[in-house]
Backbone bond lengths (Angstrom), bond angles and torsions (degrees), N, CA, C in turn:
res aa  C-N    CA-C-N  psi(-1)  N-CA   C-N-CA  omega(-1)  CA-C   N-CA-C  phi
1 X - - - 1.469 - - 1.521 109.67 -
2 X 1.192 123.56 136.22 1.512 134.04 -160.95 1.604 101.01 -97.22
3 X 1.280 124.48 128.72 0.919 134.38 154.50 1.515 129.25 -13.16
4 X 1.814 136.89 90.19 1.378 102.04 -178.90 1.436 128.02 -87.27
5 X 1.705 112.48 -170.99 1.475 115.92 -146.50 1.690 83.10 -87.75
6 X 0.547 143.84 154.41 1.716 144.67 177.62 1.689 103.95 -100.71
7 X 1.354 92.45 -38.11 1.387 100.12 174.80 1.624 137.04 -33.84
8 X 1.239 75.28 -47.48 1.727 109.87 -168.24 1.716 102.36 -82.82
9 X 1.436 105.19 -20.20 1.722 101.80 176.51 1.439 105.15 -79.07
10 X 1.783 114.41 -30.78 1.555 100.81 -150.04 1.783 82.08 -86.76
11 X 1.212 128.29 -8.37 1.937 119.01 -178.89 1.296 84.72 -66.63
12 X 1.212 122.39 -55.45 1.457 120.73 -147.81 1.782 125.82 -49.77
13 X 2.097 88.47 -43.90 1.094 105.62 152.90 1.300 152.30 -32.05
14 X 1.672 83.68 -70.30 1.851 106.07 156.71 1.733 134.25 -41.11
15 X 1.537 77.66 -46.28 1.693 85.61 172.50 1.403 121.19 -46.83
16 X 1.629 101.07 -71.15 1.258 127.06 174.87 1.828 120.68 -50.09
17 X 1.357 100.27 -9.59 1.559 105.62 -173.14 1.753 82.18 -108.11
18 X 1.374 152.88 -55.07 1.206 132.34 -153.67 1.268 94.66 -99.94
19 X 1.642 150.57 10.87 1.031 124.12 174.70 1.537 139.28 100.58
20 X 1.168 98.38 -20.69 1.505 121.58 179.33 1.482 113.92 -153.21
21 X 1.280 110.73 -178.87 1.584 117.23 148.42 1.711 121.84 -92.19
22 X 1.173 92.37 -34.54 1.574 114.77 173.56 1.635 98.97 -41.14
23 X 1.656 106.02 -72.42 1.358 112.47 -147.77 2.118 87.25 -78.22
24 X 1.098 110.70 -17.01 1.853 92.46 179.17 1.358 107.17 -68.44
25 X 1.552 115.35 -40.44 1.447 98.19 170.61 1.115 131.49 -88.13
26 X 1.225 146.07 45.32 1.408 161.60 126.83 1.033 103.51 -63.99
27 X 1.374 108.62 -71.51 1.890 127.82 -170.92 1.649 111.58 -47.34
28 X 1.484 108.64 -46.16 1.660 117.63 177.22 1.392 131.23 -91.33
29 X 1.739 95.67 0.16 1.472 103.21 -167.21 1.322 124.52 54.55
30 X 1.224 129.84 36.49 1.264 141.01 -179.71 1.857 123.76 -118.66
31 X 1.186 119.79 137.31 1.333 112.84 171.33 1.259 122.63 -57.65
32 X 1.537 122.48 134.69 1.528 143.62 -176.83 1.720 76.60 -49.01
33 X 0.992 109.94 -123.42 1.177 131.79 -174.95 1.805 109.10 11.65
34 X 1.324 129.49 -38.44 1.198 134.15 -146.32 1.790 94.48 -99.21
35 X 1.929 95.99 -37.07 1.388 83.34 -174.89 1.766 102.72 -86.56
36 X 1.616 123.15 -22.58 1.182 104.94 173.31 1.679 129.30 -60.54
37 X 1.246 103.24 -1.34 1.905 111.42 -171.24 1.462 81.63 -92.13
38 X 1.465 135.01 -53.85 1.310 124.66 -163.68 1.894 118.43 -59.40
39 X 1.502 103.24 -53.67 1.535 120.73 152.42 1.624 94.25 13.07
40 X 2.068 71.27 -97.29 1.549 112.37 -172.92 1.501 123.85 -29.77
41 X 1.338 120.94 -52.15 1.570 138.02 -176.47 1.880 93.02 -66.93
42 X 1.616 100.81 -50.54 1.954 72.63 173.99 1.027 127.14 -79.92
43 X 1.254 120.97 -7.27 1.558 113.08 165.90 1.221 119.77 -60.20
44 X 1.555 115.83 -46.59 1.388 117.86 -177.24 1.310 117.74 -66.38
45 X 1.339 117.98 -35.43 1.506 119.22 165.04 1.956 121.42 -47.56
46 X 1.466 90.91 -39.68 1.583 99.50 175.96 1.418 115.19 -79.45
47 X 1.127 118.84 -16.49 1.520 128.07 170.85 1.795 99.32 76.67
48 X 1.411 120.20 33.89 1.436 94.66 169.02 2.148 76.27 -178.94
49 X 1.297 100.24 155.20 1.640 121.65 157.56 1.547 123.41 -42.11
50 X 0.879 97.87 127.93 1.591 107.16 -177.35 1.273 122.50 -104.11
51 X 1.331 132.63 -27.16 1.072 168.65 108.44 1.327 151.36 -59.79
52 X 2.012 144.26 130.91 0.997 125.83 136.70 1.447 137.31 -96.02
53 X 1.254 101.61 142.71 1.743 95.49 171.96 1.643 116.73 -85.63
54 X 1.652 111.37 126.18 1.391 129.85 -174.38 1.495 106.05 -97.44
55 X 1.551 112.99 -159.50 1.116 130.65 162.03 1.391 111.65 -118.03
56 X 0.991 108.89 10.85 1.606 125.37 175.00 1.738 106.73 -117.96
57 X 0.929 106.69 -29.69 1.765 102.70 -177.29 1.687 104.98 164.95
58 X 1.339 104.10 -155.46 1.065 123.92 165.51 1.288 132.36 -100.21
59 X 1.553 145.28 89.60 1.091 164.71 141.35 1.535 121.56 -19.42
60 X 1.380 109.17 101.18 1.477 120.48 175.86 1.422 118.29 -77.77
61 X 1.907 123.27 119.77 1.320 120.68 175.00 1.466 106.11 -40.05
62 X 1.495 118.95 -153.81 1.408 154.07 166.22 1.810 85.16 -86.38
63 X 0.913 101.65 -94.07 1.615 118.55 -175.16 2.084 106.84 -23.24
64 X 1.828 103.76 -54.50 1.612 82.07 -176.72 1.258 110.28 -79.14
65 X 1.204 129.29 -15.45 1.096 124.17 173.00 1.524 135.01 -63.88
66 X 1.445 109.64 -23.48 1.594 107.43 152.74 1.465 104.70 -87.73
67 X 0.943 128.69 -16.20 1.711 122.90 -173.29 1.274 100.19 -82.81
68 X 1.420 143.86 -27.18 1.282 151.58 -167.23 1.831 90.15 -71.90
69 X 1.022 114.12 -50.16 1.966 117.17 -156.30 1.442 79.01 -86.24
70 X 1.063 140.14 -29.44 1.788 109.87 167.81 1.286 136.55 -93.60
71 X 1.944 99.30 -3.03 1.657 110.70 162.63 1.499 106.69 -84.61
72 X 1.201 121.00 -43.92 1.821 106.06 159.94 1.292 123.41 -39.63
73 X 1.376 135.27 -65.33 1.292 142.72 172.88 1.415 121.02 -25.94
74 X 1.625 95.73 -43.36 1.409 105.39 -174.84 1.841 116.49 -81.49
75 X 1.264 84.69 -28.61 1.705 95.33 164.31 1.333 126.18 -83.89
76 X 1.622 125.25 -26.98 1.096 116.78 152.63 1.658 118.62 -46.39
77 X 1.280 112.73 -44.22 1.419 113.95 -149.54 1.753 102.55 -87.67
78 X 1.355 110.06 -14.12 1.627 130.85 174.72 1.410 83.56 -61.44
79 X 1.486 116.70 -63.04 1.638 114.96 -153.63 1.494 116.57 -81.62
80 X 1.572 109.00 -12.40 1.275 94.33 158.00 1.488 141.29 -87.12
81 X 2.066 87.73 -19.68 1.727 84.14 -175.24 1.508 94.68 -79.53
82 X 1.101 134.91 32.54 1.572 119.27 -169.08 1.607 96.18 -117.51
83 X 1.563 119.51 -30.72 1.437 119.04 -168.98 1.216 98.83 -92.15
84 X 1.545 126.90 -14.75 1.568 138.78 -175.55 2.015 90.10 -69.09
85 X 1.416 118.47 -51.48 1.162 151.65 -144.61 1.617 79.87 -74.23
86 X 1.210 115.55 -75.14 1.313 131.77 -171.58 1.751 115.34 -51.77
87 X 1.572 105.45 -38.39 1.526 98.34 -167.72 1.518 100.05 -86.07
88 X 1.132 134.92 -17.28 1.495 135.45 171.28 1.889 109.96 -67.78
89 X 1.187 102.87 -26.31 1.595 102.27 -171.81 1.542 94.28 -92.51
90 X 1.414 126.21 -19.33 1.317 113.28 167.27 1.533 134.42 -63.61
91 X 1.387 100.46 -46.01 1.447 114.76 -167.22 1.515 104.00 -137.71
92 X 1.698 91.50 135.47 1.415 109.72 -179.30 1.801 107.02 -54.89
93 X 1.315 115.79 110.94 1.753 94.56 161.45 1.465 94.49 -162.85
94 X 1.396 110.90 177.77 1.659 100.20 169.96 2.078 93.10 95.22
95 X 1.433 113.18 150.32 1.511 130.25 -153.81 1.873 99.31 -78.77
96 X 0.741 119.86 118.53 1.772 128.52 157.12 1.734 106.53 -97.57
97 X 1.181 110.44 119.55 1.690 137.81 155.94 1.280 111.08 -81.82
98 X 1.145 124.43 128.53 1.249 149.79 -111.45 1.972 100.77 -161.89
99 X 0.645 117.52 110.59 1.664 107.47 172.59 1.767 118.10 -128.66
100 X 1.271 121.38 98.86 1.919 109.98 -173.39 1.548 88.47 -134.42
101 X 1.382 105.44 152.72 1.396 135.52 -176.20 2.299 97.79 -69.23
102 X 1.178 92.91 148.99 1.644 101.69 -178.80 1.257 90.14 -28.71
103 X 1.701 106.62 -85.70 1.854 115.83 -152.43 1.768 112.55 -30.27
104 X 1.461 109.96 -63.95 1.170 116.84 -169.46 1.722 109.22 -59.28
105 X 1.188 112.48 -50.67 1.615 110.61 167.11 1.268 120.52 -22.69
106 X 1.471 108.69 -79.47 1.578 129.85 178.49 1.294 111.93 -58.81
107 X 1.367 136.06 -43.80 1.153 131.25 155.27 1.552 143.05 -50.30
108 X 1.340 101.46 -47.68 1.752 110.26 -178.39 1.439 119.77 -130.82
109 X 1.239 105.77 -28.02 1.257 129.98 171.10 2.012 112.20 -42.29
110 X 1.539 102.61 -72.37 1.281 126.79 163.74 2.010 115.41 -37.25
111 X 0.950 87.80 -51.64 1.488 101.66 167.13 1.564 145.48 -35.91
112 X 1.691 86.85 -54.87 1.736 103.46 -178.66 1.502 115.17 -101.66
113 X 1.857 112.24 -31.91 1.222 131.36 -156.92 1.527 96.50 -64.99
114 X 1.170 133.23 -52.04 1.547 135.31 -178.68 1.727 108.48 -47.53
115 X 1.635 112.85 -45.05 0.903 124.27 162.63 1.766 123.32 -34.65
116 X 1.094 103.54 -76.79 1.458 125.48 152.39 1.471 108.42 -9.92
117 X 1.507 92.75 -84.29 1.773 97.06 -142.77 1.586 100.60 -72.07
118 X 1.272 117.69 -15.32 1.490 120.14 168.17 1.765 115.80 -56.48
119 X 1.490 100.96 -48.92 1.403 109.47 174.32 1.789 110.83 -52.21
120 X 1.090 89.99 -45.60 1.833 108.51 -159.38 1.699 106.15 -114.64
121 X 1.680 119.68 70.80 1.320 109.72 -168.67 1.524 98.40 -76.86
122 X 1.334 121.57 -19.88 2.012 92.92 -163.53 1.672 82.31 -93.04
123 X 0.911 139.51 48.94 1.768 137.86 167.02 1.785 98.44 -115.81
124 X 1.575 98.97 125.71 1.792 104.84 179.16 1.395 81.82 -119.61
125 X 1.230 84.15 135.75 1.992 111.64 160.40 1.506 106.24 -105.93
126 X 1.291 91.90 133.17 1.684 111.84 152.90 1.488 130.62 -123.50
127 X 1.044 126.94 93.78 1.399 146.97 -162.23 1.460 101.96 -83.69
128 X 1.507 89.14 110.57 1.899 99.70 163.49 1.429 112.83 -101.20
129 X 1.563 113.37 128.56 1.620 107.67 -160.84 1.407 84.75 -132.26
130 X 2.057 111.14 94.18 1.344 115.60 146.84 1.092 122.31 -115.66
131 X 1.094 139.63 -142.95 1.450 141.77 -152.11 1.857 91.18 -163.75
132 X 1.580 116.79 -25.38 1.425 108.46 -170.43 1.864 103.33 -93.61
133 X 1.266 94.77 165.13 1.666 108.09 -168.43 1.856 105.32 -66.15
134 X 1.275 137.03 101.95 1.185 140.08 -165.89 1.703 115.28 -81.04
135 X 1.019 141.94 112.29 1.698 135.47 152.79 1.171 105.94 -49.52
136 X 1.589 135.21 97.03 1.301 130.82 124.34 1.151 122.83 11.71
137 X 1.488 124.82 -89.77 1.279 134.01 -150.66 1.483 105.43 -73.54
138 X 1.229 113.55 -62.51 1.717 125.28 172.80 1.033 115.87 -44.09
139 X 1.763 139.30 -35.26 0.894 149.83 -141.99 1.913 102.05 -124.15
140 X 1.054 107.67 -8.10 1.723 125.87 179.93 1.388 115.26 52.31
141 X 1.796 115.19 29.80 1.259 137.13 -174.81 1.793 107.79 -63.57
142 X 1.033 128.29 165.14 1.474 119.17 169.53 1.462 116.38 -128.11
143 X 1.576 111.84 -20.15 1.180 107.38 171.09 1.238 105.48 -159.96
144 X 1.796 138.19 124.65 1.151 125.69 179.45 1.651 108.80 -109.85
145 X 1.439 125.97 142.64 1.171 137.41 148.32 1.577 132.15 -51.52
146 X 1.480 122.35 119.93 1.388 102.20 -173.96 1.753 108.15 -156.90
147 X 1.169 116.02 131.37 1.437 121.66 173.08 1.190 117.70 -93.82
148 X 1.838 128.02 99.87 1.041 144.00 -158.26 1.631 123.97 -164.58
149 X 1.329 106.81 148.36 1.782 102.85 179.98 1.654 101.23 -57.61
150 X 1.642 124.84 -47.18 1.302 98.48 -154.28 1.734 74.62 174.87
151 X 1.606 89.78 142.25 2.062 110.17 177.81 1.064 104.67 -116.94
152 X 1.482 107.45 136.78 1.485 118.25 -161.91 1.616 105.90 -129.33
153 X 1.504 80.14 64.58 2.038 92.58 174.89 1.674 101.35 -119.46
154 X 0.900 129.48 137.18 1.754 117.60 -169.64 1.857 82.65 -115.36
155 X 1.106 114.05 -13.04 1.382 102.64 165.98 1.733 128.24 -69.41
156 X 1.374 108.12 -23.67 1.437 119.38 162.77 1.166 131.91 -102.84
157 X 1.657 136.93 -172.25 1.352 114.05 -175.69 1.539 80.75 -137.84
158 X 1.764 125.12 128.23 1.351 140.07 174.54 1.136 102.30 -88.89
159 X 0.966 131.91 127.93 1.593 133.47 -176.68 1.849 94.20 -113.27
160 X 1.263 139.63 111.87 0.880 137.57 160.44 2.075 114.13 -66.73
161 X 1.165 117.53 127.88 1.664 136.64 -133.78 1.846 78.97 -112.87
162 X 1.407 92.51 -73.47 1.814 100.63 -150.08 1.684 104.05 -150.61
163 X 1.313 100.01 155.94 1.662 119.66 171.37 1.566 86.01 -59.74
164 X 1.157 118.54 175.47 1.726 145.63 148.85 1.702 114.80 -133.87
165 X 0.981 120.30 48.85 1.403 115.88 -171.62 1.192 134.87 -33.26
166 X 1.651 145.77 130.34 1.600 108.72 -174.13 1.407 105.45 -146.58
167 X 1.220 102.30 165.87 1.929 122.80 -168.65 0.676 90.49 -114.87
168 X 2.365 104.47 174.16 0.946 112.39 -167.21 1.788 76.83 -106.69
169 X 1.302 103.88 162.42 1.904 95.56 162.99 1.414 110.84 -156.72
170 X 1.385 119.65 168.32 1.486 123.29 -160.54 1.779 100.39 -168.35
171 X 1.347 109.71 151.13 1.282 130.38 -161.64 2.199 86.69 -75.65
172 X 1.513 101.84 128.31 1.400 114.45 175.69 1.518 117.68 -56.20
173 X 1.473 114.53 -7.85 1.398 120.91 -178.67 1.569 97.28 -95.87
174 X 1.006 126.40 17.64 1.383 118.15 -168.76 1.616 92.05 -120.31
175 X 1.355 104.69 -65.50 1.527 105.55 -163.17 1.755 105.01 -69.50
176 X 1.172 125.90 -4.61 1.374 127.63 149.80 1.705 136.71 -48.78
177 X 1.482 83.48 -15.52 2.024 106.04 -168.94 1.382 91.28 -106.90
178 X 1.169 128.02 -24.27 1.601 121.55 -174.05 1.562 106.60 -165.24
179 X 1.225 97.71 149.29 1.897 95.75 -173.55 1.138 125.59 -94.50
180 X 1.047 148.71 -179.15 1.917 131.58 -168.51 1.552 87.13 -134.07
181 X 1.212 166.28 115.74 1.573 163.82 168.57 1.639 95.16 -126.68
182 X 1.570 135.36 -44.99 1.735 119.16 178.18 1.714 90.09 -126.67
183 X 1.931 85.57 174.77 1.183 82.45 -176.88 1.748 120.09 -79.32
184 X 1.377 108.35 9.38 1.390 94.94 -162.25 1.556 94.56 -95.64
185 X 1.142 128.70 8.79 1.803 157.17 175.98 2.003 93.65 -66.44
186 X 1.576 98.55 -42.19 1.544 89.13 179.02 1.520 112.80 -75.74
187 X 1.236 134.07 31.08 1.325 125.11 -168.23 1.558 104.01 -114.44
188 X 1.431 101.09 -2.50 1.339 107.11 -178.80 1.537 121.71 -100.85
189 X 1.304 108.12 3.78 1.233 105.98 178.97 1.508 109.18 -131.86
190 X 1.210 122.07 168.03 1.746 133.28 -179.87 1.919 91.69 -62.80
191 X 1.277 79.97 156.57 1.974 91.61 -178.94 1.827 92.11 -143.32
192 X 1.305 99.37 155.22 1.663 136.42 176.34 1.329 124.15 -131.63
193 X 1.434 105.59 121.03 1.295 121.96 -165.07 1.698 134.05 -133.81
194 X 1.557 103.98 136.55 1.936 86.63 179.80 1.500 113.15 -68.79
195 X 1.289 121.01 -179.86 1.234 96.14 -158.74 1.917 89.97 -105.60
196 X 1.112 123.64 161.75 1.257 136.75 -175.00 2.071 120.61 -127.35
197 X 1.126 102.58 109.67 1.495 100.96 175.47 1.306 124.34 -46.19
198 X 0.865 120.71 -13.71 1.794 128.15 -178.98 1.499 120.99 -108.40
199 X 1.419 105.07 -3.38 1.540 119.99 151.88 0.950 101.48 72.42
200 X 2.014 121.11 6.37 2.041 111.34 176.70 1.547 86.63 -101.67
201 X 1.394 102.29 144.15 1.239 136.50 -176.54 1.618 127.06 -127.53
202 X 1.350 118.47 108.14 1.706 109.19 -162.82 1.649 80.98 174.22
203 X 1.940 75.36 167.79 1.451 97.34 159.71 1.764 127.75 -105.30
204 X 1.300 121.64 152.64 1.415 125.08 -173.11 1.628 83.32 -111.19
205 X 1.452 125.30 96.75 1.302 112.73 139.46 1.118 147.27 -93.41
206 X 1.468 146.04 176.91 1.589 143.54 171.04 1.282 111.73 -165.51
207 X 1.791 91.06 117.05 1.434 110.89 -169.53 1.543 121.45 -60.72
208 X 1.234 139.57 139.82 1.249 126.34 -175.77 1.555 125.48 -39.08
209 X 1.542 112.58 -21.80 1.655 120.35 170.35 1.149 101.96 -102.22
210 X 1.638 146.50 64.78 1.122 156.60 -152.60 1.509 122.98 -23.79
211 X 1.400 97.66 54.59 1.993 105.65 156.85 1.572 94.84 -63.88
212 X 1.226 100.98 167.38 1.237 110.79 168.64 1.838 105.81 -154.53
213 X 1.681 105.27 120.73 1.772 105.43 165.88 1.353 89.66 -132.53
214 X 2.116 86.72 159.84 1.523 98.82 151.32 1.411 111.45 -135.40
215 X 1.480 104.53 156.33 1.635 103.25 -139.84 2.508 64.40 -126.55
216 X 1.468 84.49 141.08 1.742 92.03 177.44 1.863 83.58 -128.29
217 X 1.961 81.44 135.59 1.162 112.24 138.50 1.416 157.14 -127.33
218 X 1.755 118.62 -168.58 1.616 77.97 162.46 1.659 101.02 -128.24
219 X 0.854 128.48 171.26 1.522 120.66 -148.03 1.404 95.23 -123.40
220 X 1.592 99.54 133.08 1.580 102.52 -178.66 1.280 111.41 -64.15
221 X 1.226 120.30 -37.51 2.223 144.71 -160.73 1.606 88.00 -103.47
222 X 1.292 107.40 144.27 1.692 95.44 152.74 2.046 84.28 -152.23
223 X 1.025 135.29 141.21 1.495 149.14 -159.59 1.534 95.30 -153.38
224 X 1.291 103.07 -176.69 1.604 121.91 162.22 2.200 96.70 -153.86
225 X 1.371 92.83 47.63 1.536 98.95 157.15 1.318 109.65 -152.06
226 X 1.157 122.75 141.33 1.305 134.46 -143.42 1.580 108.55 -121.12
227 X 1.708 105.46 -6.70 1.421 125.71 172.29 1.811 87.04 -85.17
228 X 1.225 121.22 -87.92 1.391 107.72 161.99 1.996 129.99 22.23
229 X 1.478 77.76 -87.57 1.279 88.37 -162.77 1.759 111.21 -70.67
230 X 1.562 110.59 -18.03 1.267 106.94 173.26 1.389 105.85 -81.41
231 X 1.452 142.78 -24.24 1.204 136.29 -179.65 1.710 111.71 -63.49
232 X 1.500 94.57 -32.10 1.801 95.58 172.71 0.887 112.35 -51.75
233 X 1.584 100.08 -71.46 1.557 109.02 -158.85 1.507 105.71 -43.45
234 X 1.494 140.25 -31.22 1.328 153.49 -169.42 1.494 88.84 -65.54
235 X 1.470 114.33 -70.79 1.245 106.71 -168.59 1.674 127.90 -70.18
236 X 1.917 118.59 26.57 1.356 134.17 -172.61 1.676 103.85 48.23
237 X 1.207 115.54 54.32 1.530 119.84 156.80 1.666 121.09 -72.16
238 X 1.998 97.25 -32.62 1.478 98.84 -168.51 1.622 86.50 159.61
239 X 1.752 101.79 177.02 1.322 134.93 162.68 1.366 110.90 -57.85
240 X 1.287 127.94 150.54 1.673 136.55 156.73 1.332 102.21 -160.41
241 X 1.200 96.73 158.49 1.566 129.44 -174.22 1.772 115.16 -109.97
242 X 1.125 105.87 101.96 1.776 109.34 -166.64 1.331 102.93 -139.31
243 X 1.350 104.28 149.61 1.616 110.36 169.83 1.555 115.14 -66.37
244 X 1.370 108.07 143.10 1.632 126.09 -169.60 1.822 95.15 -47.41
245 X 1.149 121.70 -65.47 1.828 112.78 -164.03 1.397 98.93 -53.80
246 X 1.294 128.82 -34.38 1.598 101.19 -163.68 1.733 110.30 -80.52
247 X 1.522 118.83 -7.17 1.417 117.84 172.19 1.187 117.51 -123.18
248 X 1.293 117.31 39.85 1.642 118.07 179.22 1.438 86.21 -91.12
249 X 1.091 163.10 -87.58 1.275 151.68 -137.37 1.156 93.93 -55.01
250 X 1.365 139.14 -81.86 1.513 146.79 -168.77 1.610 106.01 -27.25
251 X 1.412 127.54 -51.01 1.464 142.23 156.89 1.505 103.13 -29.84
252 X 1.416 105.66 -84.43 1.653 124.10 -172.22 1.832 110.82 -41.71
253 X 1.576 97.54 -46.19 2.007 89.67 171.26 1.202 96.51 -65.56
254 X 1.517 135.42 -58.26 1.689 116.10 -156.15 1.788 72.29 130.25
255 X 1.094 153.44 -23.99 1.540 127.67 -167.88 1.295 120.55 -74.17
256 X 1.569 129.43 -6.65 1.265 151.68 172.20 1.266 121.36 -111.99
257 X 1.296 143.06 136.03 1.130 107.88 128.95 2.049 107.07 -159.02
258 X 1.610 105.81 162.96 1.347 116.70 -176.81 0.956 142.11 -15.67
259 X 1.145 157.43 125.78 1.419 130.81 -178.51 2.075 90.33 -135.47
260 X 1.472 103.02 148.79 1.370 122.34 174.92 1.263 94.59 30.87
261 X 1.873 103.20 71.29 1.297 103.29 152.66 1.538 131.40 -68.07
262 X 1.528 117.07 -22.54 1.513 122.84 163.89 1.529 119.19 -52.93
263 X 1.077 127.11 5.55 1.476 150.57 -174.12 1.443 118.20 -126.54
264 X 1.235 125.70 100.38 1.892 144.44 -176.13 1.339 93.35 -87.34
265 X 1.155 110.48 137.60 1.502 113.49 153.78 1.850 101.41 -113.86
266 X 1.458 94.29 172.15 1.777 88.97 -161.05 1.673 101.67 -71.22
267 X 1.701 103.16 157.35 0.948 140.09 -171.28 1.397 113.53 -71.96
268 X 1.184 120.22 94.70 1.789 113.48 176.38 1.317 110.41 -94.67
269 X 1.997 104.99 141.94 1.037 98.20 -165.77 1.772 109.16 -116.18
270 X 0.823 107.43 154.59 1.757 126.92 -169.12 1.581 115.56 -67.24
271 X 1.393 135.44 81.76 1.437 123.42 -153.21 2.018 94.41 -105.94
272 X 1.076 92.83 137.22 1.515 97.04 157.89 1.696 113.38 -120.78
273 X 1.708 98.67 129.10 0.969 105.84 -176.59 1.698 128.71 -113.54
274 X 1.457 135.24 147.94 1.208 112.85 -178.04 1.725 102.67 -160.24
275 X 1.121 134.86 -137.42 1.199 119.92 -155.41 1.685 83.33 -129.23
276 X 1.092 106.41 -170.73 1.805 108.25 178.57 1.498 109.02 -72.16
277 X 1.102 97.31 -173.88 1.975 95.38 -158.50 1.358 88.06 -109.79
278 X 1.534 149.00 -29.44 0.918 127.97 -170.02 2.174 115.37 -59.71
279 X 0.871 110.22 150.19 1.534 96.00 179.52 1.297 103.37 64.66
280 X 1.151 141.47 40.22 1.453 135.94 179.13 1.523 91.08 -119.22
281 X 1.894 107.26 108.75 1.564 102.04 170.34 1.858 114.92 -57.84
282 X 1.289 88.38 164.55 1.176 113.73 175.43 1.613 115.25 -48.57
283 X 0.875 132.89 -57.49 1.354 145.72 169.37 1.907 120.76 -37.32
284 X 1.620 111.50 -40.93 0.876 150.04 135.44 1.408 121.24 -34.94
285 X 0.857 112.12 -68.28 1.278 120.53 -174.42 1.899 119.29 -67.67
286 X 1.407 93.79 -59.83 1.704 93.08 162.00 1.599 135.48 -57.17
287 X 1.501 112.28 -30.20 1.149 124.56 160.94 1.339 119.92 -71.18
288 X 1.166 117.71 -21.78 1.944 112.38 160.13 1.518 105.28 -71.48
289 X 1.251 110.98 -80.90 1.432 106.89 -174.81 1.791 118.13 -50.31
290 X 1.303 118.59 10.89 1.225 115.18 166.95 1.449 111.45 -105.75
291 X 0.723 138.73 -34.41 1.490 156.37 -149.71 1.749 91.99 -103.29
292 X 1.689 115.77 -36.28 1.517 100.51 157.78 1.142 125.75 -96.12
293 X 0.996 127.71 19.78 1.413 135.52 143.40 1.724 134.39 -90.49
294 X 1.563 94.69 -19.38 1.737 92.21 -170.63 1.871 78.58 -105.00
295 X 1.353 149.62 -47.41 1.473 130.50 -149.26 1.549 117.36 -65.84
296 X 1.521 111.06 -39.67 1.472 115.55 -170.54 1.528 101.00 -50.24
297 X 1.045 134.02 -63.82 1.579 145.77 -170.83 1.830 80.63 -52.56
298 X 0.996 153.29 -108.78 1.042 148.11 -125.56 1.518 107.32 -58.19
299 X 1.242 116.81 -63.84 1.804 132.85 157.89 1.594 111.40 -8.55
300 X 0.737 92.55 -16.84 1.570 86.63 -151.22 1.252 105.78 -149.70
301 X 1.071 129.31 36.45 1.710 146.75 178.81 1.835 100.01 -94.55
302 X 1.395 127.91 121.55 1.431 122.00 -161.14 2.062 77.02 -105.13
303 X 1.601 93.18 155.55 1.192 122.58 152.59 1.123 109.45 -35.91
């Protein structure tokens, strides 16, 4: 059995609701003619008349006349999923999933979101806080957080947000026992590290007049949490290399602090990612463009 034209139910409707054919096409802006061929085609589909034409009007069989109360129905229910359709694209409300790695969570995350949901009370967040690489789509995520050169899904759109800039830093009881002035000064102490699939471990620096060394180690810590590894370094485990927001407080008490700041290590950049924008509810939608507007300023706050 073939699919029917739906189309052809809601004319049918129309007809029968203004009275004529005449007056539906006024009402629908449509040619007489175009809606009488359509009529016609559902009749034949129904295998029998649906209608007579009088001198008084139009005359409903037995037959259109129960078929009439289920071509309404069907047009009611057109018009509701459509204003259902419509009131979601109006106004932000309804749950956004959320996905950012520990550091950024606890760090910036915490920060703006209160912000947010004050602006936007019928908007629920659900915050997934891993550290592992998430599928969007599979995973029914809406927008994930991520510190990376570059995402290589052509199915999504990465919007790069903000720099994350990062130092090297170490507990002040440490660099008191020995001084840090080059980089080969870091060879003297224990180092902490995320952990890396390719098992090379070091720093890529470049001096503000663009020398450039890299000094390899091997790392006493190796994690893939970056809350972690700053709690070491607090507790004089060693050196690590972290982006500036997650140790500006630690700095500000005195439990951190810089070492060979004339020395950058590379710049990671802050991508937010999500699916294409078309069909992107409302809810969705404001929480991207908010979140790229409130993170850069935080991201990127120097010691």
């Amino acid at each position: 059995m073939s699919f029917p034209d739906v189309t052809n139910y809601y004319l049918f409707a129309q007809v029968m609701a203004c009275g004529s054919i005449s007056a539906a096409s006024r009402e629908l802006g449509l040619p007489k003619s175009t809606i009488s061929r359509k009529i016609a085609l559902l009749e034949q589909e129904q295998g029998t008349r649906l209608f007579h034409r009088s001198r008084s009007g139009l005359k409903l069989t037995d037959v259109g006349r129960e078929f009439l109360v289920h071509c309404e129905r069907l047009v009611s229910a057109a018009e509701s999923a459509q204003q259902v359709t419509q009131r979601l694209l109006d106004k932000p409300r309804g749950k956004v999933e959320i996905s950012a790695p520990y550091a950024l969570s606890q760090s910036l995350l915490v920060q703006v979101l209160p912000e947010f949901m004050s602006l936007y009370p019928e908007v629920e967040i659900q915050l997934v806080v891993t550290n592992r690489p998430v599928n969007l789509i599979e995973e029914g995520i809406d927008i994930a957080l991520r510190v990376r050169k570059n995402i290589e899904d052509s199915s999504l759109i990465a919007r790069p947000i903000s720099q994350a800039p990062q130092t090297l830093y170490i507990s002040p009881d440490l660099i008191n026992q020995n001084s840090i002035t080059e980089p080969e000064d870091l060879l003297t102490f224990e180092h902490l590290s995320m952990h890396y699939t390719n098992g090379r471990y070091g720093y890529e620096l470049i001096h503000s007049s663009g020398q450039q060394k890299n000094i390899r180690i091997k790392p006493r810590l190796i994690t893939d949490d970056m809350i972690v590894l700053r709690e070491a370094a607090i507790k004089k485990l060693g050196i690590v290399a972290l982006p500036n927001y997650l140790c500006n407080d630690a700095v500000n008490s005195g439990e951190l602090v810089p070492v060979l700041t004339d020395w950058h290590l590379p710049i990671g950049i802050m991508h937010m990612t999500y699916s294409h924008r078309r069909g992107i509810l409302p809810a969705v939608r404001v929480l991207i463009d908010f979140l790229a507007e409130k993170l850069p300023h935080l991201a990127q706050q120097q010691f």
